[in-house]
LUMDREN-673432 format. One record per residue: residue in one letter; residue number from 1; z, x, y of N, C-alpha, C in turn. Coordinates in Angstrom, 3 decimals, m for minus. Example, Ala and Ser with C-alpha at 12.3 -4.5 7.8 and 13.67 -1.06 7.14 Angstrom:
<rs>
code|pos|nZ|nX|nY|caZ|caX|caY|cZ|cX|cY
a|1|7.800|13.190|m5.690|7.800|12.300|m4.500|7.800|13.200|m3.300
s|2|7.080|12.850|m2.250|7.140|13.670|m1.060|7.870|12.900|0.030
</rs>
This chain:
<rs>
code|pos|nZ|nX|nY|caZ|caX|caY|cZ|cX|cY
x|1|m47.101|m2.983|0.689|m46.304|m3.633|m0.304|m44.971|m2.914|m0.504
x|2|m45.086|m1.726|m0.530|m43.582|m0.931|m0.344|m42.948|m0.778|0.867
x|3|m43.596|m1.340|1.546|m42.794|m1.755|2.895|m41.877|m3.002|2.701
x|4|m42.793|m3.879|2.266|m41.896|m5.186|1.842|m41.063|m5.131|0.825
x|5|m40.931|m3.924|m0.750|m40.064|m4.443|m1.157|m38.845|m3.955|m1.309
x|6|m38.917|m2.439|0.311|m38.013|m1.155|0.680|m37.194|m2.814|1.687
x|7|m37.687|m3.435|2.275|m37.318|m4.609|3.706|m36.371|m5.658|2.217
x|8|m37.168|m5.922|1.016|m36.579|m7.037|0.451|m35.246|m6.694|m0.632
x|9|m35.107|m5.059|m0.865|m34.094|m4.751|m1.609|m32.708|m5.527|m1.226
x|10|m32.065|m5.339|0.197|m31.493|m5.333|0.974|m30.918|m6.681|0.770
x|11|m32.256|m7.558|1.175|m32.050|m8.622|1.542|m31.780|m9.583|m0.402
x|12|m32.323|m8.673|m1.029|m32.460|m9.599|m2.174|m30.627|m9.229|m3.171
x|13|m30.010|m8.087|m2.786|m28.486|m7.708|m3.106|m27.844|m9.132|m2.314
x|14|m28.157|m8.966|m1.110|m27.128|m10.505|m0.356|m27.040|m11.515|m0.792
x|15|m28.253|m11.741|m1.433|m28.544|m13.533|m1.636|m28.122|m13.132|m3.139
x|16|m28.272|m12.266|m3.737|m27.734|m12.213|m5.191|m25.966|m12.437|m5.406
x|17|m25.200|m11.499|m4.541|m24.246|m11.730|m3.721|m23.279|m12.987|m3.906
x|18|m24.300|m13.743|m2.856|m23.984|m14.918|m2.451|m24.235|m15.587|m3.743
x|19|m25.460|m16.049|m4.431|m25.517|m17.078|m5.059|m24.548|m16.910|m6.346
x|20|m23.816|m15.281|m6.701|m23.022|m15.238|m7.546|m21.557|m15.952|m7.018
x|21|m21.053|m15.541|m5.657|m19.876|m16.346|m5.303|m19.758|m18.177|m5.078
x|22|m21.108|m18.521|m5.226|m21.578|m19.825|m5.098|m21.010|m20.293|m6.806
x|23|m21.636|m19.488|m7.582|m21.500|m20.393|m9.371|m20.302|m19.571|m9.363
x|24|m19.374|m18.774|m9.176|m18.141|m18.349|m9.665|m17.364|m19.416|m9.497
x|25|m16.008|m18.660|m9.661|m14.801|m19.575|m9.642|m14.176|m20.379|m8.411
x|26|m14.402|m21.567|m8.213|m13.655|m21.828|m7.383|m12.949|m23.756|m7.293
x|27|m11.849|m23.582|m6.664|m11.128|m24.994|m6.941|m12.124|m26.174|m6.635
x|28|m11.654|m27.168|m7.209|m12.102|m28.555|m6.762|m11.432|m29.142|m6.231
x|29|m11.848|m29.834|m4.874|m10.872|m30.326|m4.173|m10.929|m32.032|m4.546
x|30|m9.721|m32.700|m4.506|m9.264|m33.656|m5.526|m8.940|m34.615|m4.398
x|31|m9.699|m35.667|m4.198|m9.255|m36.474|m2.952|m9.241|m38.145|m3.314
x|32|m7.809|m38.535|m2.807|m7.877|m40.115|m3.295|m7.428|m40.778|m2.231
x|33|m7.277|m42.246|m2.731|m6.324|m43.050|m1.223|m5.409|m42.993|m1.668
x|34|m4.475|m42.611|m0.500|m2.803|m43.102|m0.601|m2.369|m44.475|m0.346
x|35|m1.782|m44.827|m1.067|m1.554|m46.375|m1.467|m0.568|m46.396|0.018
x|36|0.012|m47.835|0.564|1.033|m48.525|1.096|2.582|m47.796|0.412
x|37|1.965|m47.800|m0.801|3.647|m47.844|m1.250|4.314|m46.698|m1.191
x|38|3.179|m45.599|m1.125|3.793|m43.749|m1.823|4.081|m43.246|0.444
x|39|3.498|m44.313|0.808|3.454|m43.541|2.416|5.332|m44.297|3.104
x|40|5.026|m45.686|2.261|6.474|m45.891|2.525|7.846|m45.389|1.907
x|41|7.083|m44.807|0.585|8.285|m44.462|0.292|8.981|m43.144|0.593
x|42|7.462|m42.523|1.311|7.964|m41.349|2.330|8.780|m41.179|3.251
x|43|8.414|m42.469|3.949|9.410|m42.857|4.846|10.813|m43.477|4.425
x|44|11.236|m44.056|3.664|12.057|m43.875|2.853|13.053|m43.289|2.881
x|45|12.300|m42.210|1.964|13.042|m40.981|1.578|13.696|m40.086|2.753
x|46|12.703|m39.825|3.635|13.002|m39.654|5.097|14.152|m39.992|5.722
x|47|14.045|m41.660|5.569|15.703|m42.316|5.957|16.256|m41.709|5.628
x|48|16.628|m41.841|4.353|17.489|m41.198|3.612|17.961|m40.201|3.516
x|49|17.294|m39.521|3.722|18.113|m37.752|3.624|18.625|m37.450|5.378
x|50|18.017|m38.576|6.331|18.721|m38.355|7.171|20.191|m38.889|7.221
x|51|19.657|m40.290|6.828|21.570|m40.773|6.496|22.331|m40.006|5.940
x|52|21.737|m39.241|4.613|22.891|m38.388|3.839|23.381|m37.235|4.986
x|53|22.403|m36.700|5.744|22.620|m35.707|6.003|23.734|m36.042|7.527
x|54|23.569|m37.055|8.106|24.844|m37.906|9.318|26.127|m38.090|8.149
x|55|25.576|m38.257|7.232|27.425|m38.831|6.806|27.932|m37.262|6.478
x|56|27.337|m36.544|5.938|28.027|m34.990|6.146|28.352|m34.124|6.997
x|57|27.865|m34.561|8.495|28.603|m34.580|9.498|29.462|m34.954|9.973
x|58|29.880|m35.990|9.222|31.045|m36.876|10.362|32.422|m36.081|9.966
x|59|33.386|m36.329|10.601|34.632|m35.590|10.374|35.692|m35.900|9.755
x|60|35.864|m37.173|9.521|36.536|m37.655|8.726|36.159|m37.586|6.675
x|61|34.828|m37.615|6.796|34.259|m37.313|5.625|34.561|m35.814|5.129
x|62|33.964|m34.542|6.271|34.707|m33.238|6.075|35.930|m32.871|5.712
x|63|36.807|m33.946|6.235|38.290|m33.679|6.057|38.615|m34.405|4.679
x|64|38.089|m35.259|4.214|38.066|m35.735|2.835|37.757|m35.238|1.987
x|65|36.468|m34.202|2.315|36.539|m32.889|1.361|36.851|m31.961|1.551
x|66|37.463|m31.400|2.491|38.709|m30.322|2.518|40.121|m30.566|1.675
x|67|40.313|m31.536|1.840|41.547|m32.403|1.209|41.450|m32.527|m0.184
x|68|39.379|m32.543|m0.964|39.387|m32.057|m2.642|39.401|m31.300|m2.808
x|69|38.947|m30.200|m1.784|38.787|m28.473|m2.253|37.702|m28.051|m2.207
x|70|36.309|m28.838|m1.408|35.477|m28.868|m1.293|34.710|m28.064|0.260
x|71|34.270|m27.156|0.113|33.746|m26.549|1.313|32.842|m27.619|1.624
x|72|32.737|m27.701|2.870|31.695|m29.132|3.515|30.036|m28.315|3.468
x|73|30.083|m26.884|3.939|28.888|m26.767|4.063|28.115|m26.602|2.662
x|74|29.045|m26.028|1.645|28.144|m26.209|m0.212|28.146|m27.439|0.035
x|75|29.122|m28.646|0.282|28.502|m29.891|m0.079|27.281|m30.736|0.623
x|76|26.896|m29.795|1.943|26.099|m30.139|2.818|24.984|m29.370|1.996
x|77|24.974|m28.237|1.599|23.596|m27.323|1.021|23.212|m28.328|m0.347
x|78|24.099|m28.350|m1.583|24.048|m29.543|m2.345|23.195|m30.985|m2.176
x|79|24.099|m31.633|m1.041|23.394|m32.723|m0.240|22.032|m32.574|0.146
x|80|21.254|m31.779|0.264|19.669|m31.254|0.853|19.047|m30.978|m0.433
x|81|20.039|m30.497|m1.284|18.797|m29.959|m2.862|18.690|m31.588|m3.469
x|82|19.336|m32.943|m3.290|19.106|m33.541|m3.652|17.956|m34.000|m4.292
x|83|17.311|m34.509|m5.296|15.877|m34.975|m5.530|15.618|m36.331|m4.425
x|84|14.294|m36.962|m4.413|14.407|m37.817|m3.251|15.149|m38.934|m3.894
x|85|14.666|m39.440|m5.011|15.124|m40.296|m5.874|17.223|m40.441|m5.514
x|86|17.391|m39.138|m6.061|18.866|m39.180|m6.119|19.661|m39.502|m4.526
x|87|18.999|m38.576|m3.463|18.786|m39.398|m1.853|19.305|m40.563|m2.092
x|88|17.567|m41.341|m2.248|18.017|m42.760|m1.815|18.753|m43.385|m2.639
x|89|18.933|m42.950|m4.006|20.339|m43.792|m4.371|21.458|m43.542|m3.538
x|90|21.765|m42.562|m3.112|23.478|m42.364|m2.398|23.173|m42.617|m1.439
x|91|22.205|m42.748|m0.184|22.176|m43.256|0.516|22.319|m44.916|0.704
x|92|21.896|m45.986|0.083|21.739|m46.994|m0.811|23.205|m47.351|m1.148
x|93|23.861|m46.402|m1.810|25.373|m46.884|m2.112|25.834|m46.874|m0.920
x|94|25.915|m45.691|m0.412|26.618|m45.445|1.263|27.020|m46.421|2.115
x|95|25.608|m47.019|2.228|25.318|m48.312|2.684|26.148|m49.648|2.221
x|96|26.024|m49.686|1.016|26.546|m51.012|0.416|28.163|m51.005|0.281
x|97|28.756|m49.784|0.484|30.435|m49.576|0.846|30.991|m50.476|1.418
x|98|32.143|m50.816|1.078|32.646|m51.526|2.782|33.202|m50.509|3.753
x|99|33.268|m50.447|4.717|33.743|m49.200|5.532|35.071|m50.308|6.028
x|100|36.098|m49.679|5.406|37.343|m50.401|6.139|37.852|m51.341|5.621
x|101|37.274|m52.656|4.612|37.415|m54.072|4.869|37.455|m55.110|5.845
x|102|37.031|m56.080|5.845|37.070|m57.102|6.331|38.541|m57.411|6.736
x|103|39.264|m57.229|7.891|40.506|m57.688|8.327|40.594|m58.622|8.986
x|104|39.417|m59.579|9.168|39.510|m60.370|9.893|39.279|m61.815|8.574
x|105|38.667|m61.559|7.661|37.996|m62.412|6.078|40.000|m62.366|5.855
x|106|40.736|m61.305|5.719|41.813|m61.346|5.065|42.872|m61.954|5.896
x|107|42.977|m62.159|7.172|43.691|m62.993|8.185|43.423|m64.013|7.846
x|108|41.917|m64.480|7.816|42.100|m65.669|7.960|42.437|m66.623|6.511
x|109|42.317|m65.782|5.429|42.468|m66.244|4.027|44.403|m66.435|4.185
x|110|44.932|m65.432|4.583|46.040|m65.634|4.314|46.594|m67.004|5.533
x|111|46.397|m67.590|6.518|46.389|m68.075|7.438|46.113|m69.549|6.198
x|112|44.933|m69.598|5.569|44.572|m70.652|4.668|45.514|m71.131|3.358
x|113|46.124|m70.337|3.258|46.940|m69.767|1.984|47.938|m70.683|2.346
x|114|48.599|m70.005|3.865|50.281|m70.808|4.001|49.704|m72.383|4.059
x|115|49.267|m72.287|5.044|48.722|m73.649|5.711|48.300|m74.981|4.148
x|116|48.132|m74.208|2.853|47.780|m74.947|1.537|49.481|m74.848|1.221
x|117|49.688|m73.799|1.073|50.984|m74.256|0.302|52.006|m75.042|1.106
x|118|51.815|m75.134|2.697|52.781|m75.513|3.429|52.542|m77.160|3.188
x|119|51.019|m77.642|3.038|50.849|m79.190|3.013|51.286|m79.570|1.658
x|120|51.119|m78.700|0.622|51.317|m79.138|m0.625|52.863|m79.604|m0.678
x|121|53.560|m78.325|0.054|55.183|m78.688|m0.388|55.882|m79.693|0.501
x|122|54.348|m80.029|2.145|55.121|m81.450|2.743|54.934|m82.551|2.069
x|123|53.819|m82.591|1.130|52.962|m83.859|0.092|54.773|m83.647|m0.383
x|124|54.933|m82.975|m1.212|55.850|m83.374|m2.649|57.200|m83.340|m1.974
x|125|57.704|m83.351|m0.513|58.711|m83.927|0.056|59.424|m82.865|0.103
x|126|59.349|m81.316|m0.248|60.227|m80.042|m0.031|60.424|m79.684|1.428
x|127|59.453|m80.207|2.264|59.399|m79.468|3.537|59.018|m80.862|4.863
x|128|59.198|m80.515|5.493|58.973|m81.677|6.599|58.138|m80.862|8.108
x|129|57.260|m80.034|7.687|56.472|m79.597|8.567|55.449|m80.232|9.224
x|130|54.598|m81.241|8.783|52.700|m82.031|8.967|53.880|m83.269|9.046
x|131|53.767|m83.949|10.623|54.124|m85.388|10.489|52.423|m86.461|9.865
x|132|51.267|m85.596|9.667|50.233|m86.710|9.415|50.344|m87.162|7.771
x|133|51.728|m86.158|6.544|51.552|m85.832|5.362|51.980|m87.373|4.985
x|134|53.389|m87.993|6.290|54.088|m88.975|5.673|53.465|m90.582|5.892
x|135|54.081|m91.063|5.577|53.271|m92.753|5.597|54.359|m92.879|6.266
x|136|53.519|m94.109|7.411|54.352|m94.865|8.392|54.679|m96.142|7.893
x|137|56.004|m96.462|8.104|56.368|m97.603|6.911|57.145|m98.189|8.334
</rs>
């Protein structure tokens, strides 16, 4: 019998051991589904900070903030602390800019413009441009 309980001391510290690190402290791991919406809006966000981060490359943009007084790379470090939220808003605006205007919408408006005032002033007899304005008598 003191054979067995010189063999079970040993063995009975381990399992004491153990079954104390078993009921101690330890986390719960917390597991749910990820919806459609939180995986897209990962992707998203993703876009986004890549767009922000192409338009702070380009060079004409750099030189636009050299020209405020703006070091490009704080505005590039800045640009990255963004929240995602704040991202995809400026990315979002970025987007919705016009880059340039429409010069071709404004040709052809002004093109519409003469061409109205030119029939109006052959109607009221100032100008003799449109032979279709007059009546054949």
């Amino acid at each position: 019998m003191k054979r067995i309980c010189r063999l079970a001391k040993p063995i009975s510290l381990v399992l004491a051991v153990y079954v104390f690190m078993l009921s101690g402290p330890h986390q719960v791991a917390m597991a749910a589904m990820v919806g459609t919406e939180t995986a897209l809006d990962a992707a998203r966000v993703q876009k986004a900070r890549a767009q922000v981060r192409s338009l702070m490359a380009r060079q004409d943009i750099q030189a636009a903030l050299v020209n405020q007084g703006i070091d490009p790379q704080e505005a590039a470090a800045r640009a990255e602390s963004l929240s995602d939220a704040e991202a995809v808003r400026l990315a979002n605006a970025a987007e919705n800019l016009p880059a340039g205007g429409d010069a071709l919408g404004i040709i052809v408006l002004a093109i519409l413009l003469v061409f109205i005032i030119l029939l109006i002033t052959d109607i009221l007899g100032y100008t003799d441009v449109f032979p279709f304005t007059k009546k054949h008598r």
